[in-house]
N, C-alpha and C positions, 0 to 999 in steps of 0.2 A: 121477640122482644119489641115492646112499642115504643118509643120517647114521645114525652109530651113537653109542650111547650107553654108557659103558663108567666103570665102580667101580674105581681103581686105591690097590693102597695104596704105600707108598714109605718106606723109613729116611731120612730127611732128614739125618744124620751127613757124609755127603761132597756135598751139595748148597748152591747160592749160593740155594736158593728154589725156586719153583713155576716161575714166570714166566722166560721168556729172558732172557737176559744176555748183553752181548757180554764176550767172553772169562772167561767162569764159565760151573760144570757149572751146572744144571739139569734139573727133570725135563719141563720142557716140552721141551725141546731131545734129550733122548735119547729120549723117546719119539715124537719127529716123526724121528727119524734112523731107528728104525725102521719107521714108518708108510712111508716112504720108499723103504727097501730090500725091503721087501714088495710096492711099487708102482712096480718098476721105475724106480725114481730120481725117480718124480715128488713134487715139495714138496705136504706134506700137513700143513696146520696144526691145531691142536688148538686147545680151547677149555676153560679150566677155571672149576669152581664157585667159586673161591676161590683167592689167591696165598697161599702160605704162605712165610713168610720164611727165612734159613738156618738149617739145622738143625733144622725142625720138621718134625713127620713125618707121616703120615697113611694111616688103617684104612680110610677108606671117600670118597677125592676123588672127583668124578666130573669127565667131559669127555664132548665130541661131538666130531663128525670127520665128515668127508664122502668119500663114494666114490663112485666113477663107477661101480662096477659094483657088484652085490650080490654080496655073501660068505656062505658057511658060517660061522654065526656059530660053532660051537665050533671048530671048526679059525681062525677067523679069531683069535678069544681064547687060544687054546691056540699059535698061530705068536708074538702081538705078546710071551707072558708068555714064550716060551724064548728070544724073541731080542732082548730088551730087557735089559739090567745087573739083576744080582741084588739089587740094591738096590728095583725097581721089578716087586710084580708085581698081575696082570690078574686081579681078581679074576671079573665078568661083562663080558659086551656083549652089548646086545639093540638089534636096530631100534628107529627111534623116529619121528615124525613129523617134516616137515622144521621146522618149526614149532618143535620143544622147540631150548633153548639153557641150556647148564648154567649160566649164570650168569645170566645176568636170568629165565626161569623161577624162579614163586614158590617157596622153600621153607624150608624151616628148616636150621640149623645147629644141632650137638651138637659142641663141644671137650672134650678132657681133659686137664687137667695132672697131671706125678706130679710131687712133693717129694718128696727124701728126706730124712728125719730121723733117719737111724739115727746111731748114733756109734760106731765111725766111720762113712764114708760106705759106702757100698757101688762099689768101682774098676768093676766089672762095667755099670754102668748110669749110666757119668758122660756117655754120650750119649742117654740115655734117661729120665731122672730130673736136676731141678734140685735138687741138694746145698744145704739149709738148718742152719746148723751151729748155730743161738742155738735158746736155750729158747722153747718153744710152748705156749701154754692154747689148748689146742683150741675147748675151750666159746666162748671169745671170738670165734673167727674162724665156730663154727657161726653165730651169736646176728646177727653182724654181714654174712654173706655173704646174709641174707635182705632184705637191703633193696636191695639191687642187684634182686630180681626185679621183673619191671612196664617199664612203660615210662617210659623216663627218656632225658635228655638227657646220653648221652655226652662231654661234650667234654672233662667233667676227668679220664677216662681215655684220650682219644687222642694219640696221639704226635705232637710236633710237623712238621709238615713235609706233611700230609696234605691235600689239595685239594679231598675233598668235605664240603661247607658244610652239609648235613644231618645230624646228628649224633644223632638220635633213634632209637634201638633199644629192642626188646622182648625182654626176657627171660626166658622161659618157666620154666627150672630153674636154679637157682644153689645145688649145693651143693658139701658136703667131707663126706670121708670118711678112717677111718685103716684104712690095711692093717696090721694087726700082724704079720702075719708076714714083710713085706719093710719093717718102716717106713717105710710111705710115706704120704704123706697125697695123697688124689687128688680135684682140683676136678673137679666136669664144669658145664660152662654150655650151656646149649639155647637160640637165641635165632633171631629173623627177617633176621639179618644183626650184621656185627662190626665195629668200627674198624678200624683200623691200633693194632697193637701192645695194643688194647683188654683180649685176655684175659691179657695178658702184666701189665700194671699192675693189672690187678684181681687177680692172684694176688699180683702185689709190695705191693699195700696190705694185704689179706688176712693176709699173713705179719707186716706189721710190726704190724698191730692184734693177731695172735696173740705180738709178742713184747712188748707190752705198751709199744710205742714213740708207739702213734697210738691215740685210745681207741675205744671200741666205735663209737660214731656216727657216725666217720669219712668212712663211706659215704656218708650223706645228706649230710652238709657238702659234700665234695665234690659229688656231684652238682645240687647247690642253686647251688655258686661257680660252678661248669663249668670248675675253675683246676684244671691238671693238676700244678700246684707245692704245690696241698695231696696230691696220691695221694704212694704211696710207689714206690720204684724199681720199672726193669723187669725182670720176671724172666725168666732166660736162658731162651733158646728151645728147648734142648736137654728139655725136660718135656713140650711143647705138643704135644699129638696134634690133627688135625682126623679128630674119627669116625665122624661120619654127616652126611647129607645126607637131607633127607627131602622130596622133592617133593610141590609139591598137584595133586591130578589134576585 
C-alpha cells in the first residue's frame, strides 16, 4: 500500500464544502469519483487537512489517499488534475510515509480573506471577494487586529453548534492589508489550527470596529468574555481562501 500526499486548490463557488455530503456537490466526493475511475471502480477515500464550508475556496488544501500499487507520480498528478471538474485542480503529489495523515500531522494554517470596498462593488468577484458597502478607518481595524495574535481562547469567535470543547488557538500572524488598485482590503491569519466559522467572525468584528460600530478593544473584551454575542456578524464565506498549509517535519 502507497499513500500519497497531494496540494489541491478548488473555487468553492458551486461547492456544499470540503467534506461529503449526502445529496450536495463537494470536493471530497468528486475527487474520490475520480480516484475511482482511475482504479478501476474501486472506493478510494481521501483525507483532508481542513473542512472548508460552502463557498470557500482554497490555493493550497492538502490530502492523502492510499493505493495499493505505486504510481508515476506526475502521470498520476497530471491523470487526477485532467479528469477531475475544472473547478478542482492538482497542484503536486509526492509519496509520503504511511505514517503522515494531513489532518492530525502537526502543522500550521495561513487563511485569506478579500473584502471588497469599492463603490460600487465589483459584479466580477461577487464569488470571490465579500462586498462591504459602509465607510471604513482602516487604521482602526490595523491597531485592533493585533491583539487577536498570541494565544488565546477562542470561544467568543466560534460558531454555535461546534463539539469540540478545546477552544485555545495560537495565532502567529494577524493582519490587513489595502489593495488600492482592486479595492480590496485582505485579512491573512496564520495560526496552529481554526474554529468553526472562527476566521469568518474575526473578519465580521474587524469590519464593524473599522465601521466605528464596536470600539477598538473589542478584541480583548471578547476574548476575555469567551461570549460570541459580543463579536460581530459572520462574514460570508464567498472572501475565505484557505492558502497554505505548512507541515513540521
Amino acid at each position: 500500500m502507497m499513500r500519497y500526499k497531494a496540494i489541491i486548490s478548488y473555487d468553492g463557488s458551486q461547492f456544499s464544502g470540503f467534506q461529503r455530503q449526502t445529496k450536495a456537490r463537494t470536493v471530497q466526493e468528486e475527487f474520490e469519483k475520480t480516484l475511482s475511475r482511475l482504479n478501476n471502480g474501486k472506493i478510494i477515500t481521501i483525507q483532508g487537512a481542513g473542512r472548508t464550508d460552502a463557498g470557500v475556496h482554497a490555493y493550497g488544501q492538502v490530502i492523502h489517499f492510499d493505493l495499493e500499487q505505486e504510481r508515476d507520480i506526475e502521470k498520476l498528478r497530471f491523470a487526477l488534475d485532467t479528469q477531475t471538474p475544472d473547478d478542482i485542480d492538482v497542484i503536486s503529489i509526492e509519496a509520503v510515509d504511511e505514517t503522515f495523515h494531513a489532518r492530525y500531522n502537526k502543522h500550521l494554517k495561513t487563511y485569506e480573506f478579500l473584502v471588497d470596498i469599492g463603490r460600487p462593488k465589483n459584479p466580477m468577484m461577487r464569488n470571490y471577494a465579500t462586498h462591504y458597502p459602509y465607510p471604513l478607518e482602516i487604521p482602526l481595524i490595523e491597531e485592533a487586529i493585533k491583539d487577536l495574535i498570541g494565544t488565546h481562547d477562542f470561544t467568543g469567535f466560534t460558531a454555535a453548534g461546534t463539539t469540540i470543547e478545546n477552544k485555545v488557538r495560537t495565532l502567529y500572524k494577524a493582519k490587513v492589508s489595502y489593495d488600492e488598485d482592486r479595492q480590496f482590503l485582505v485579512f491573512t491569519f496564520t495560526g496552529n489550527g481554526f474554529l468553526y466559522k472562527q476566521v469568518r467572525n474575526m473578519v465580521g468584528t474587524l469590519l464593524k470596529i473599522g465601521n466605528q460600530r464596536m470600539p477598538v478593544e473589542q478584541i480583548r473584551i471578547i476574548l476575555e468574555a469567551k461570549d460570541r454575542q459580543l463579536a460581530g456578524p459572520t462574514a460570508a464565506g464567498n472572501g475565505l481562501y484557505l492558502k497554505e498549509i505548512i507541515y513540521e517535519d
